[in-house]
N, C-alpha and C positions, 0 to 999 in steps of 0.2 A: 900660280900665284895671282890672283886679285890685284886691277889694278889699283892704285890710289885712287881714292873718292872724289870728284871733280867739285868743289865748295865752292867754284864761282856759282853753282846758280843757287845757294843756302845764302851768300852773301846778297845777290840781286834779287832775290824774292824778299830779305828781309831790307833793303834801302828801298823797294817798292810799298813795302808794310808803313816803315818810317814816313815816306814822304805820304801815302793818302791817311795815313793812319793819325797825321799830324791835327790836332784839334781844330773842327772847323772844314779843313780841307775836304774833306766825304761830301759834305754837304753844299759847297761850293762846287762842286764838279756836277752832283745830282742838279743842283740851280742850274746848271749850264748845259746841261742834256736837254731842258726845253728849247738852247736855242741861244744864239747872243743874247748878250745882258749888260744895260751902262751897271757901273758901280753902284748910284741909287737904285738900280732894281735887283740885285742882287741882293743888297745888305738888309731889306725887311723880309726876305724871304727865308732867314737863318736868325732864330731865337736867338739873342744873347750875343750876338756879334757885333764886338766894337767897329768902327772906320779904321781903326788902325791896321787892328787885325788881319781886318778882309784885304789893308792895303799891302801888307808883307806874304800873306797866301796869292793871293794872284800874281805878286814879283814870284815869289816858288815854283807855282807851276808854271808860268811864265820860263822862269829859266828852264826848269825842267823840259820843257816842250809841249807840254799838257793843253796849255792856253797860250791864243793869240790875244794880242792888243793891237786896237784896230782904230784910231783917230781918223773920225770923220771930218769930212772936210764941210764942216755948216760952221754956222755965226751963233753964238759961240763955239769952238771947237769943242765934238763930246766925243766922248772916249766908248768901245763896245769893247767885250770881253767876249771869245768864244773858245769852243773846245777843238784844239787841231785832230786830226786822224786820229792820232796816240793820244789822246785825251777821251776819242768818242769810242776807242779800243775799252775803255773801262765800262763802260754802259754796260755788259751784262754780269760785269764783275758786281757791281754796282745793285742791280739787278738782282743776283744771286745774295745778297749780302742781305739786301732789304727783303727777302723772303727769308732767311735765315734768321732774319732778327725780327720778323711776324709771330713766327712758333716761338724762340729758342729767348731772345733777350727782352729785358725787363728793361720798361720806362724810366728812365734815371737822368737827373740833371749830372753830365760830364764835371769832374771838377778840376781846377789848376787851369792849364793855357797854355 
């Protein structure tokens, strides 16, 4: 007899899909593969992304582990955002996804939030 199907990892590959799959977030991680980034140099580098937005995605990965926040100690205090290990772990998913949507996906403005 077969044993039962193990669905923790159908459950963890699909809260993986969830959390980069989330509007915005692809794109804020790809921002962040060049390198830290303050919050103004990220948010014109991503079409159509309010401050708010961008400000509840980087808490996300943030929690997640994805992203560090990084408070420099200068006058005024400026804030950098980067990608820890498990954030820089996506770079070829990332990578693979942006060649797959070279041939395969059609230019389209996302809709909803």
């Amino acid at each position: 007899m077969d044993a039962a199907p193990d669905h923790s990892a159908c459950v963890r590959f699909q809260n993986a899909i969830e959390l980069i799959g989330r509007r915005w977030t692809g794109a804020i991680i790809f921002v962040l593969m060049n390198g830290p980034a303050s919050f103004s140099e990220i948010l014109p580098q991503v079409p159509e992304l309010r401050d708010r937005l961008l400000s509840e995605r980087l808490k996300e990965l943030e929690d997640a582990g994805i992203v560090v926040r990084e408070v420099l100690p200068s006058r005024p205090p400026s804030v950098r955002y980067a990608l820890t290990d498990k954030g820089r772990a996506l770079e070829p998913v990332l990578q693979a996804l942006t060649r797959w949507t070279e041939g395969w996906a059609q230019a389209e403005t996302p809709k909803g939030g």
